[in-house]
GUDOFI-963417 format. One line per field, with one value per residue (C-alpha): x, y, z. Coordinates in pm, whole numbers, plus 50000, padded with zeros to 5 digits. Layout:
<marmis>
east	[X_...]
north	[Y_...]
up	[Z_...]
</marmis>
This chain:
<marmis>
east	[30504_30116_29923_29746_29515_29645_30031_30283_30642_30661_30540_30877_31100_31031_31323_31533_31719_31596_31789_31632_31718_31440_31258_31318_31118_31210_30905_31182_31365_31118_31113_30969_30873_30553_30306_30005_29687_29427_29082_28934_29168_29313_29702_29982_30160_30463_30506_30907_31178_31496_31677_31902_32001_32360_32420_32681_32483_32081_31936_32086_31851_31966_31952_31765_31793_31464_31587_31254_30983_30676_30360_30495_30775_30510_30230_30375_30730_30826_30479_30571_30959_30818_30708_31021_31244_31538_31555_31448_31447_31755_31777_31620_31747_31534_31492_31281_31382_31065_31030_31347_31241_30928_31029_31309_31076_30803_31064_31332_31600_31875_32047_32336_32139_31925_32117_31990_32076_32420_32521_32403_32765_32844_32664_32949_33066_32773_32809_32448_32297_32329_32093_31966_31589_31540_31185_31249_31142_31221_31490_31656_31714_32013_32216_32108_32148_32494_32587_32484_32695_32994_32874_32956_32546_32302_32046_31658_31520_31144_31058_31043_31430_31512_31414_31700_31858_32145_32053_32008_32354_32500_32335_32403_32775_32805_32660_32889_33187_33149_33079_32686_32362_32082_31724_31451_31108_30898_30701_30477_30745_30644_30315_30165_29831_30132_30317_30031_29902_30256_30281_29949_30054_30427_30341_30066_29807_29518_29707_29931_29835_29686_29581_29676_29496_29732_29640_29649_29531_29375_29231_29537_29481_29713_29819_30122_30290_30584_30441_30318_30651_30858_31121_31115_30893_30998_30627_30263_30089_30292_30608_30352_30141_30221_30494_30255_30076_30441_30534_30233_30214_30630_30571_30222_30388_30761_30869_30987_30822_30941_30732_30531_30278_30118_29879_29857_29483_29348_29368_29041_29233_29479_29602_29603_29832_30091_30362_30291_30054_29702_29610_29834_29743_29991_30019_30330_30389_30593_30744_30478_30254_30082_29938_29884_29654_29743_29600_29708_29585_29544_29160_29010_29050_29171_29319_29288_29541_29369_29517_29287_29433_29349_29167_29017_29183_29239_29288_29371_29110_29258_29572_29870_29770_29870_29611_29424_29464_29156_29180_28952_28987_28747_28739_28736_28887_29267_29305_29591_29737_29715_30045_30191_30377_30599_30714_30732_30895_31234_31243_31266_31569_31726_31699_31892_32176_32199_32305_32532_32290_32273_31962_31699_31736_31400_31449_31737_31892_31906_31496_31475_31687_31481_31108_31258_31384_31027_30875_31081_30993_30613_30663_30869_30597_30352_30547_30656_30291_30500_30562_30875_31092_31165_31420_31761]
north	[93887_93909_94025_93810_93925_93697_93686_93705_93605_93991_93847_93985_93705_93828_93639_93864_94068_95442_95370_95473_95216_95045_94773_94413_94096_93844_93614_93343_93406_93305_92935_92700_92474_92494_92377_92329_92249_91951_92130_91814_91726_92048_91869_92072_91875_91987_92006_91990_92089_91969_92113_92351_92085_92056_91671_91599_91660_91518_91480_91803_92009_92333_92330_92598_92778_92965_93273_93364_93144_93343_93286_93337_93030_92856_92806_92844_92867_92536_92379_92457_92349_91994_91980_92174_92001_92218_92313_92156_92259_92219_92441_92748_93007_93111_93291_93060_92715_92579_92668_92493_92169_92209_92196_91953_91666_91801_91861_91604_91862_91780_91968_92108_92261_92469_92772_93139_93482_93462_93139_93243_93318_92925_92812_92925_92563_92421_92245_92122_92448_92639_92924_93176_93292_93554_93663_93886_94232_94460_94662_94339_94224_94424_94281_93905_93900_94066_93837_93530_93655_93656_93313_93188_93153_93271_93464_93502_93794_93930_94222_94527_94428_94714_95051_95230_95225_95228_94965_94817_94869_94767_94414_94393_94463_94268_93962_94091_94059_93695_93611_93520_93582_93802_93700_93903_93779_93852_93531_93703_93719_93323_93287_93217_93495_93736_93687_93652_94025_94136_94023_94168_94508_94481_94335_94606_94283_94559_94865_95059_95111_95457_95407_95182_95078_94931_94895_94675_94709_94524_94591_94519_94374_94366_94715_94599_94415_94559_94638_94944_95061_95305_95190_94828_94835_95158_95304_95165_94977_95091_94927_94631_94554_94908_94725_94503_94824_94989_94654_94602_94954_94895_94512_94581_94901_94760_95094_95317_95561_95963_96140_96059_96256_96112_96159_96079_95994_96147_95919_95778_95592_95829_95646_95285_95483_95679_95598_95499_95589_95497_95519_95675_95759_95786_95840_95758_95887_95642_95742_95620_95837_95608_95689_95467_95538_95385_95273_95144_95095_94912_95025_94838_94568_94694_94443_94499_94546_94686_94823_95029_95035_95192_94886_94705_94652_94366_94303_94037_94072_93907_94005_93990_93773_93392_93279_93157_93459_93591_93764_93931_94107_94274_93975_93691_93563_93478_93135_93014_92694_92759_92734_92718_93097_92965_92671_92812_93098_92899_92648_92899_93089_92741_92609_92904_92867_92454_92600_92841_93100_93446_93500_93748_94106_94170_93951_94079_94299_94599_94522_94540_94848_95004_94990_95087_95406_95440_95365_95652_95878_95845_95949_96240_96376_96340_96468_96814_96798_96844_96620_96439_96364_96050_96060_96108]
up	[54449_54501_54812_55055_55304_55581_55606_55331_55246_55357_55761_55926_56118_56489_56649_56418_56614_53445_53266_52949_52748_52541_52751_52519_52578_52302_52391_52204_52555_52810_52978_52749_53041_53169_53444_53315_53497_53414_53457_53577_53817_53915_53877_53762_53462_53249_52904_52911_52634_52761_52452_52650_52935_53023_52824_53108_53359_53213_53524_53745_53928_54120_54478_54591_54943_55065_55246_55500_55549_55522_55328_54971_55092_55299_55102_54731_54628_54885_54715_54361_54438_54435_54059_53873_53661_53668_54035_54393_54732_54861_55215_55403_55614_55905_56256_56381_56532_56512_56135_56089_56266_56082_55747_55769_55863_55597_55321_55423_55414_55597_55899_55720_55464_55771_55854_56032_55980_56194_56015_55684_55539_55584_55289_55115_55186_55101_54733_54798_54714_54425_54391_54702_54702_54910_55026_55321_55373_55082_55329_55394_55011_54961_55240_55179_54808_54882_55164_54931_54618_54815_54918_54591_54470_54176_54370_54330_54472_54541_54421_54435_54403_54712_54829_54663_54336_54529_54699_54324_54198_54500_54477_54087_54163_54412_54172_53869_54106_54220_53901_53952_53795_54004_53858_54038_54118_53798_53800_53536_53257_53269_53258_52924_52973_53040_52756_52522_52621_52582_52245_52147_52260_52127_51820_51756_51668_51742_51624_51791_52139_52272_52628_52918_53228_53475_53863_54172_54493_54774_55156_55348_55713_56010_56058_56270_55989_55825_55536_55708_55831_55578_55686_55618_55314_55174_55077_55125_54832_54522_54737_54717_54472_54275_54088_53891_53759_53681_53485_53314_53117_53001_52876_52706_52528_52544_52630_52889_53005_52925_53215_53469_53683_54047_54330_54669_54781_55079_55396_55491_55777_55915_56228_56028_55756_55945_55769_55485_55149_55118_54795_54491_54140_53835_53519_53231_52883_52633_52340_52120_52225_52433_52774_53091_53410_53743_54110_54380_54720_55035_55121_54827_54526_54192_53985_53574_53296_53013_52635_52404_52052_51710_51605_51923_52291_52511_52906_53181_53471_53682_53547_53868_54102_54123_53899_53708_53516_53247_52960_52634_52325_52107_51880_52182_52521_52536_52575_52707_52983_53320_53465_53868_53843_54089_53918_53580_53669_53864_53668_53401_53557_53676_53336_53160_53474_53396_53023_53134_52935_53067_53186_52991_53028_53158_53481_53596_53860_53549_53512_53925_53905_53620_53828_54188_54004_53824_54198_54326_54046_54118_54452_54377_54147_54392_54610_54394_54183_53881_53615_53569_53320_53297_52991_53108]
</marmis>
């Protein structure tokens, strides 16, 4: 999920009361539909392959239920729920009554489909809805995606997946036990700039890659918000936005990382940054040899994914936010479709459920469970100031 300035899906509900397995992304495996946008008009269109639709059931979209109605639901994943193919919006689960009255008349979602967080466990009745999203507070995902596998339904959850990888495997189990797939909310692993700079780096099209610059950050505002309590979010910006810089090192090098060293920043705003970090720093070594450089931050924009190879280099700038995304090389730009990340990205997950396909490794629970444990290892290094090893 990306940062806004204003409020995000992250805007808490107020009336609440490494493995070191080798990191695989078969670009064969990613959705082949895709939302692509008509320059003039600035209309989303899709270029479809229904190849892998269920033949008994041509026309069957997934109900999806939006668990927390922030920004992200607000203003894009409800929005981009209205041009999928494989999925629609089906219900939400919310604190707020007035939420709920507002998007049933703006969504035409009926009553039964509404539920809050005492009433959540009912849609276990509920053959209308099929899949879970939830987009809560990171320190809330573990319960919800838990509480919705033993509801019976696939869940979609934001990421960073938890705080914990504890917190992880507990939400992984719980899916393996009722028998239902956990995607997590890497939009990116979608979007055709993404997948382009991946296959540049993995494929070694400029050589094999020697240095990576990964980071994302932005001037966060309302120091109230929960982002800026540990306890909810876990960490300041690499909690945030840090995973995007984590990511974007493993799936340009399609490795993991072996050791990683880390700073903390100084705090320029003390009192605004209490809890939480600043600014961090960090750096990963890959087996290759390769070497990536890291920032994140919530006092200032940073937003660049950048590979320098043996014979030429390439970058997104913009390369994590919700687009349009931008990319070079040393012989040209990238060019690829613009795409809705939102819609690409669950139709994409809905479509491999409608075939009874497991879903790709690398949007899983295991891919959520392999960052929060790199998250976690950055702040132990800068923590300890020593570097550490990543491999076992």
């Amino acid at each position: 999920m990306k940062k806004q300035n204003l409020n995000s899906r992250r805007t808490f509900l107020r009336t609440m009361g490494m493995g070191a397995s080798a990191l695989s992304l078969p670009l064969s495996s990613y959705a082949d539909n895709q939302f692509v946008q008509n320059e003039s008009s600035g209309i989303y269109s899709l270029l479809t392959d229904n190849t892998n639709k269920n033949p008994s059931q041509p026309n069957r979209k997934l109900g999806i239920a939006l668990v927390g109605l922030g920004y992200y639901s607000t203003n894009l994943l409800a929005p981009a729920l209205q041009q999928t193919q494989n999925c629609r919006l089906a219900g939400i689960v919310t604190g707020s009554p007035a939420k709920a009255d507002e998007w049933m008349k703006k969504y035409n979602i009926p009553k039964e489909n509404v539920y809050d967080y005492k009433t959540f466990d009912r849609i276990i009745d509920n053959k209308d809805i099929d899949v879970v999203y939830v987009v809560l507070p990171n320190s809330m995902h573990e319960e919800y995606v838990v509480r919705a596998a033993q509801a019976g339904k696939h869940v979609i959850c934001e990421k960073p997946m938890a705080i914990t990888p504890k917190a992880c495997q507990n939400m992984i189990d719980a899916c393996v036990k009722a028998n239902k797939q956990l995607a997590i909310g890497y939009r990116l692993h979608y979007e055709p700039f993404t997948k382009e700079v991946m296959r540049l780096g993995q494929e070694k099209v400029f050589g094999a890659v020697k240095f990576i610059e990964s980071s994302d950050g932005f001037k966060i505002g309302d120091p109230t918000q929960w982002r800026m309590k540990k306890s909810m979010a876990g960490g300041g910006p690499l909690m945030d936005v840090g995973i995007y810089a984590v990511q974007g090192a493993r799936y340009v090098t399609g490795e993991e990382p072996v050791s990683v060293t880390a700073q903390f920043s100084p705090k320029t705003e003390p009192e605004k940054f209490k809890e939480v970090e600043e600014t961090m720093f960090w750096q990963f070594q890959f087996p290759s040899g390769a070497v990536s450089n890291s920032t994140t931050s919530y006092t200032a924009g940073v937003e660049r994914l950048r590979a320098s190879c043996e014979n030429g280099w390439f970058e997104l700038s913009p390369a994590f936010g919700y687009g349009p995304l931008k990319g070079m090389t040393s012989k040209g730009p990238i060019e690829q479709p613009v795409v809705n990340h939102q819609a690409a990205h669950m139709d994409g997950v809905c479509k491999d459920l409608l075939a009874g396909k497991k879903l790709p490794s690398h949007v899983t629970g295991e891919e959520g469970l392999r960052d929060t444990k790199l998250l976690q290892a950055i702040y132990q290094a800068a923590e300890t100031g020593r570097k550490i090893n990543l491999k076992a």
